[in-house]
C-alpha positions as CSV (number, residue, x, y, z in Angstrom):
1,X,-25.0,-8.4,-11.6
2,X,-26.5,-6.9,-14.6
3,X,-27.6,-8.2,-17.8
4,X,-24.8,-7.6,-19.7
5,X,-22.4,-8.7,-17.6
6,X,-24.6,-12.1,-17.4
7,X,-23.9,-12.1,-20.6
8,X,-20.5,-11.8,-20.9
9,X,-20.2,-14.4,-17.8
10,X,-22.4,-17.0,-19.0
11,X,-20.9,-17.0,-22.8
12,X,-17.6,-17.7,-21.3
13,X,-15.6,-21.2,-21.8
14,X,-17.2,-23.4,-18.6
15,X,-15.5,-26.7,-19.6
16,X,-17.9,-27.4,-22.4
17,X,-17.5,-24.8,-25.4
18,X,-14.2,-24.3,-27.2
19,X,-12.6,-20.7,-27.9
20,X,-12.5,-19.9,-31.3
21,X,-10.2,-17.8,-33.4
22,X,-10.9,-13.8,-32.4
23,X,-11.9,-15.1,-29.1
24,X,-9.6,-13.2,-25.7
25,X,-11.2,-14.1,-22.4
26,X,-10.7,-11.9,-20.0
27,X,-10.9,-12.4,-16.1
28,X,-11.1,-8.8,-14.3
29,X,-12.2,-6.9,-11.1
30,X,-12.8,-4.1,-12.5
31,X,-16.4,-2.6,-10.8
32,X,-19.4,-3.8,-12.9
33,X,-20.5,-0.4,-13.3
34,X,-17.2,0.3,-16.0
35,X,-16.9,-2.7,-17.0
36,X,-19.8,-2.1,-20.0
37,X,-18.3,1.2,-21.6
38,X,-14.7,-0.6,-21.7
39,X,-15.6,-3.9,-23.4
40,X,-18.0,-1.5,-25.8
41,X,-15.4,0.7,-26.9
42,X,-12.6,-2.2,-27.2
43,X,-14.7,-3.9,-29.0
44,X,-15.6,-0.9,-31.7
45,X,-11.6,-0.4,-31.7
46,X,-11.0,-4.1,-31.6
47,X,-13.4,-5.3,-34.7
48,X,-11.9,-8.6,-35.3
49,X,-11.9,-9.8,-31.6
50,X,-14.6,-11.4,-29.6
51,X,-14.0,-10.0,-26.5
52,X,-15.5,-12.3,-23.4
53,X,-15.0,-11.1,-19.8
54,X,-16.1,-12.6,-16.4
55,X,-16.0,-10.7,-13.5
56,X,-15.3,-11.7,-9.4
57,X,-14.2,-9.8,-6.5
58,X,-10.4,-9.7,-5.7
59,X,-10.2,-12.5,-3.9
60,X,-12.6,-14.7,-5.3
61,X,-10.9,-13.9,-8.9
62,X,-8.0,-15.2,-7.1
63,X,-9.1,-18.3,-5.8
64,X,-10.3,-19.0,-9.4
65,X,-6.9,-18.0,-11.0
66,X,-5.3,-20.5,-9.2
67,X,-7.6,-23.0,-9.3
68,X,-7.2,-23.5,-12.6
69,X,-3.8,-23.4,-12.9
70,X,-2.8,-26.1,-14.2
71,X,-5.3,-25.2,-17.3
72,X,-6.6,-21.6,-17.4
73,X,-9.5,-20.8,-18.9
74,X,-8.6,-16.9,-19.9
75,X,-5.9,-15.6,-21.9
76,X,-5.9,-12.0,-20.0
77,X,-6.1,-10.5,-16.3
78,X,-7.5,-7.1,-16.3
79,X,-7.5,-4.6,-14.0
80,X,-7.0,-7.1,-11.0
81,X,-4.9,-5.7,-7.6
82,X,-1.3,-5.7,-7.9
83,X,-0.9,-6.7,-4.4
84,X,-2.2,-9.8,-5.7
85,X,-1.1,-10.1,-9.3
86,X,2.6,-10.2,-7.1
87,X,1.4,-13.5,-5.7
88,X,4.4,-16.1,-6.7
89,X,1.8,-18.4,-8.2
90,X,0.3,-16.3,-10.2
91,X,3.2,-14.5,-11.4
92,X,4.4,-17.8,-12.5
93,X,1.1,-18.2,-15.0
94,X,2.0,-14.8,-16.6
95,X,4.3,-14.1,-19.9
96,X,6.3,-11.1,-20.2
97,X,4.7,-8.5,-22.6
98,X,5.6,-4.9,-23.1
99,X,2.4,-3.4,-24.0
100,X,2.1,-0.8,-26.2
101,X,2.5,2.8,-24.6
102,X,3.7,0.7,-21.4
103,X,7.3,2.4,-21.7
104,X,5.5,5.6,-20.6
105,X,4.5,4.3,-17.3
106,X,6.4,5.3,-14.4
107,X,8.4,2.7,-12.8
108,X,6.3,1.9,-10.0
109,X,3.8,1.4,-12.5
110,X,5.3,-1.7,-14.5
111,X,7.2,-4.8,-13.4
112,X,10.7,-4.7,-14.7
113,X,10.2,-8.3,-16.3
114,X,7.3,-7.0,-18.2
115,X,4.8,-9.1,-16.6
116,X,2.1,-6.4,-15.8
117,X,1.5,-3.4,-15.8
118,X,-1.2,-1.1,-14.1
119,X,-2.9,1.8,-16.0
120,X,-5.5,2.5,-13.1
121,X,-5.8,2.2,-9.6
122,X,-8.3,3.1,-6.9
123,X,-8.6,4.5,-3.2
124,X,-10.1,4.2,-0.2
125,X,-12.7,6.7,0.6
126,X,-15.8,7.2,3.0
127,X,-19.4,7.6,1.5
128,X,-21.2,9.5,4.8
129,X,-25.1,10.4,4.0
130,X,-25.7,13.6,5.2
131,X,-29.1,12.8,6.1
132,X,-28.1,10.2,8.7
133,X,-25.5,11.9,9.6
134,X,-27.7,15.1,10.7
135,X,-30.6,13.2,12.0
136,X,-28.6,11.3,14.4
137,X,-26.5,14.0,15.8
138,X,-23.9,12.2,14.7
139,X,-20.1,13.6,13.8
140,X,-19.2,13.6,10.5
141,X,-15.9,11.8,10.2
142,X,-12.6,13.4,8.9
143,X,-10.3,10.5,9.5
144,X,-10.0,6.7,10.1
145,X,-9.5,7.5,14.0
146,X,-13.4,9.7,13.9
147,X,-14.7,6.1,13.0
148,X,-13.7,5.0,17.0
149,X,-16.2,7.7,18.4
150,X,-18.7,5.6,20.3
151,X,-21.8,8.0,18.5
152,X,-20.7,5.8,15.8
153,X,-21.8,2.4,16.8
154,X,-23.2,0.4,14.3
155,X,-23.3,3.0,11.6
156,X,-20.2,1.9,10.2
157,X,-20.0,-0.8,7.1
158,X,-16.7,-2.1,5.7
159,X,-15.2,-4.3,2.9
160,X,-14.3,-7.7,3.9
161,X,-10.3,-7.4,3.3
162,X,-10.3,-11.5,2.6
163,X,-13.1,-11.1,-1.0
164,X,-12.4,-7.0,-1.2
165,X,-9.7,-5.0,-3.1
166,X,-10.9,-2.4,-1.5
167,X,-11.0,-4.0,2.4
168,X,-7.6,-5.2,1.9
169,X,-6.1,-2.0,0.7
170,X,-8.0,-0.1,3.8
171,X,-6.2,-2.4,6.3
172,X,-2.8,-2.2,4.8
173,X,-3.1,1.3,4.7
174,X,-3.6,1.2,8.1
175,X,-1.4,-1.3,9.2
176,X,1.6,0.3,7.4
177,X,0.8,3.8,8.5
178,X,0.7,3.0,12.4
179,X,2.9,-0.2,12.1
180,X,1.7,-3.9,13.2
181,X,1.3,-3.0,17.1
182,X,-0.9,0.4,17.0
183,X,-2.3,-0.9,13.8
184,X,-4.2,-3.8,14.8
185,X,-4.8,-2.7,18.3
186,X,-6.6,0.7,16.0
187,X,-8.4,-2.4,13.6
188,X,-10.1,-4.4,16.6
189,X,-11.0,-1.2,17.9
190,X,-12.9,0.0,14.7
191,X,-14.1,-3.3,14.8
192,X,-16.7,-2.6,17.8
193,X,-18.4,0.3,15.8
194,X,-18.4,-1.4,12.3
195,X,-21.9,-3.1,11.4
196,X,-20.9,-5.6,8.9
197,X,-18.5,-6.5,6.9
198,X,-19.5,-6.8,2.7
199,X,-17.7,-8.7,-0.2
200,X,-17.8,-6.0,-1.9
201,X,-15.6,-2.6,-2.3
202,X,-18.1,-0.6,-3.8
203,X,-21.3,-2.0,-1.7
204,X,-20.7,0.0,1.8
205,X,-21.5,3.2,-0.2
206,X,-24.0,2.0,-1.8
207,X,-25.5,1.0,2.0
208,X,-24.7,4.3,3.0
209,X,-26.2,6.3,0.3
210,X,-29.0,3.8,1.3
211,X,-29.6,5.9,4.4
212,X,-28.8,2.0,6.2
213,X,-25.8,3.5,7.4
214,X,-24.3,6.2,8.1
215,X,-20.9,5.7,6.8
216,X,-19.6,3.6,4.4
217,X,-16.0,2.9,4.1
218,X,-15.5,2.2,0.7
219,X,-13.6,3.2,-2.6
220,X,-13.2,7.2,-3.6
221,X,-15.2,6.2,-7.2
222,X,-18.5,4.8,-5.5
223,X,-18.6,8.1,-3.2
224,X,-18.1,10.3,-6.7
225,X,-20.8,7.9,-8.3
226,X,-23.3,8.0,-5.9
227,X,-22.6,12.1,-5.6
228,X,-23.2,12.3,-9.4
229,X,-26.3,10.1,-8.9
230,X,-28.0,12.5,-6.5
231,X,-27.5,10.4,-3.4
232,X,-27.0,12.7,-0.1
233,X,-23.9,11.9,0.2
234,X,-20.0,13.6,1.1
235,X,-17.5,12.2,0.0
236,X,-14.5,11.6,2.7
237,X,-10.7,11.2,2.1
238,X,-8.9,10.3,5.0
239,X,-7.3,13.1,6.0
240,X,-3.8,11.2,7.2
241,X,-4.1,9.7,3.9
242,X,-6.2,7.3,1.5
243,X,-4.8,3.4,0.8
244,X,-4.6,3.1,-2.4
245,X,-4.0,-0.1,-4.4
246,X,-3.2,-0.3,-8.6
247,X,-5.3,-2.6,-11.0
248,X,-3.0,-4.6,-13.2
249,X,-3.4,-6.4,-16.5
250,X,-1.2,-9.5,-17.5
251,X,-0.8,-11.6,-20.4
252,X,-1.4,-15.6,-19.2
253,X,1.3,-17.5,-20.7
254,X,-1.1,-20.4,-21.7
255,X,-3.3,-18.5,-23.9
256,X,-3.7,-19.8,-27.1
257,X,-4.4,-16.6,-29.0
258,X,-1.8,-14.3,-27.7
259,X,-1.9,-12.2,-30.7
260,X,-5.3,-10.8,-29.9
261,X,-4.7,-10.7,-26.2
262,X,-1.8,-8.4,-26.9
263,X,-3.7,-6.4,-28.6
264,X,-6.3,-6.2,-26.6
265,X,-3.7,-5.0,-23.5
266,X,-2.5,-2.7,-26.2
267,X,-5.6,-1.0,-25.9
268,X,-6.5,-0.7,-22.3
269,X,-3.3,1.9,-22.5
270,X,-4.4,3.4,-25.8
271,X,-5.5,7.3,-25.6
272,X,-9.3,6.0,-26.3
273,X,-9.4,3.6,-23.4
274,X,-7.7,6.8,-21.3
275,X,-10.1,8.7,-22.0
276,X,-12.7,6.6,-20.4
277,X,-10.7,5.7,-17.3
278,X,-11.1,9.4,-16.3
279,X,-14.5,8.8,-16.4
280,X,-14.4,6.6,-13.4
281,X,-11.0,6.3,-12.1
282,X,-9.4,8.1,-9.0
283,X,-5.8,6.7,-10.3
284,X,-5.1,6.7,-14.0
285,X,-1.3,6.1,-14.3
286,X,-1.1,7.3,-17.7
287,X,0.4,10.3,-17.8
288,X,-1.8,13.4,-18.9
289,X,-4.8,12.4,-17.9
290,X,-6.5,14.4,-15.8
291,X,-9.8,13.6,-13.2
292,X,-13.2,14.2,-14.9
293,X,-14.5,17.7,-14.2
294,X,-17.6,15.4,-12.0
295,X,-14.9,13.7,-9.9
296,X,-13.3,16.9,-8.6
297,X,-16.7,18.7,-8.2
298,X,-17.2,15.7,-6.1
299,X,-14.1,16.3,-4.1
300,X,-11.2,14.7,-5.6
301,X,-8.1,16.6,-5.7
302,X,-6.6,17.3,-9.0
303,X,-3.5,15.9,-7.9
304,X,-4.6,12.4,-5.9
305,X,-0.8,11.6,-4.9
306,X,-0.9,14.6,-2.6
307,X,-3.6,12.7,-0.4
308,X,-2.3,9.5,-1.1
309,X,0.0,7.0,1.5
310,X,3.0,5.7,0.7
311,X,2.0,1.8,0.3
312,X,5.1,-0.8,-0.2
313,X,2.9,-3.5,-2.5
314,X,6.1,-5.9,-2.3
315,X,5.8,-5.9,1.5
316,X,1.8,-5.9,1.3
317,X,1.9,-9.0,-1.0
318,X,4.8,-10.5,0.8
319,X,2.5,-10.0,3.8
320,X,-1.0,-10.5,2.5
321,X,-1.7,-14.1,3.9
322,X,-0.7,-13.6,6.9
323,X,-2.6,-10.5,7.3
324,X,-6.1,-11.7,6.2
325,X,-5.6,-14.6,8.0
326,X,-4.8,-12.9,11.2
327,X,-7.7,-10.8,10.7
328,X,-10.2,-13.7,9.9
329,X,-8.6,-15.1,13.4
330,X,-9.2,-11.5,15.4
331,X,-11.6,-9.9,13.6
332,X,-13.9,-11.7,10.7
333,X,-17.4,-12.3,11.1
């Protein structure tokens, strides 16, 4: 994790300093790599608040959410899967706020009680290094079912669905697309070609683009980084369509300086934060905004609902437990 964001971890409230006025913690999954530009820029727009933000993966952030329930330790959640934020027991911990600009959202974009709302969102993408790729003799894949070709042993890395976003929305993309039977059959399948499975969403490109593997499935924004970056690498959307899962932000109900927290989730869907969202988002649900010049260079349509599947998140959250668990059973190592 990098400095800054050492920084902004180790500064928070860990049982033994008090908030003080000013103060909003934040708790977000948001990739390191953004994370640094948004707090900057909120906190130039956002002069009289002390902006403190730790970052997990999903599911770890979960596991932390609710164990402190009974006395959280952030007033915010930012940028954290929906699939998850829909969780009964955390949606229990959040107070209805209409954010500022959140009436322009489309509707699958907002809870109708007002208790999050999503102004980004990411999707699942391969990262396959072309110098692998073409040493090997290997096929460059199109589409999930290319990953089965046995060439493709071993050069295969995941996200682990149970600490990943990104893993999780992979597998429910799959799952809903082929249904539970074909779906799982397709997942154990894949599973004799995939390497390893990482925590992160972003890490199997950056093995990839690594040249340890050839293919990493990962998150559309990692392949568009790593392109920028100069790594030899293609970036690969599913041609039966991409998963895709939305990053929402929630006021907690227990946070004792909710003026400053609202104004802080007034700003993640103010035209500045916008702005920077195109920078490094797929999915920005605010409407006008338009992918970076960089991320359709890259390969990104300018439209991204055209390649993206119709996920139900009520039925993936509904379904989430028993899905990673099933998988953990069948499939986790």
């Amino acid at each position: 994790m990098r400095t800054f964001l050492k920084a902004c971890v180790f500064s928070l409230l860990m049982g033994t300093t008090a908030a003080h006025a000013g103060t909003v913690t934040a708790y977000t999954a948001l990739e390191e790599d953004e994370i640094a530009e948004y707090v900057a820029a909120a906190k130039t727009a956002l002069p009289g608040i002390d902006l403190k933000v730790l970052r997990l993966s999903t599911g770890d952030l979960g596991a932390r959410i609710l164990a402190e329930a009974s006395n959280p330790q952030h007033d915010v959640i930012w940028g954290w899967a929906v699939t998850n934020m829909m969780d009964p027991r955390v949606l229990a911990l959040l107070a209805p706020y209409k954010a500022k600009g959140a009436d322009k959202l489309a509707a699958p974009y907002r809870a109708a009680d007002d208790k999050w709302f999503a102004a980004t969102g990411y999707m699942a993408a391969f990262c396959v290094n072309n110098e692998r790729i073409k040493s090997k003799g290997l096929p460059t894949p199109k589409d999930w079912a290319d990953l089965l070709d046995p060439k493709l042993k071993g050069e295969v890395v995941m996200p682990n669905p149970v600490s990943s976003g990104t893993g999780y929305l992979q597998i429910v993309g799959i799952l809903q697309q082929m249904g539970d039977e074909k779906g799982w059959k397709f997942l154990k399948d894949l599973d004799a070609n995939v390497a390893q499975y990482i925590k992160s969403g972003s890490r199997p490109c950056k093995a990839a683009r690594a040249g340890e593997f050839a293919v990493g499935a990962s998150l559309a924004f990692a392949a568009i980084q790593s392109i920028q970056e100069g790594f030899p690498v293609t970036m690969v959307i599913p041609a039966s369509g991409a998963g895709f899962e939305l990053e929402a932000s929630a006021l907690m109900t227990s946070s004792k300086n909710k003026a400053d927290a609202e104004k802080f989730l007034d700003w993640t869907l103010s035209p500045e934060a916008a702005v920077i969202y195109g920078k490094y988002k797929e999915i920005v649900t605010i409407p006008g905004v338009k992918p970076a010049a960089a991320s359709e260079k890259a390969g990104l349509p300018a439209d991204v609902t055209k390649v993206l599947l119709p996920i139900d998140f009520a039925k993936s959250a509904v379904e989430r437990n028993a899905i990673l668990e099933r998988w953990q059973k069948e499939i986790g190592r």
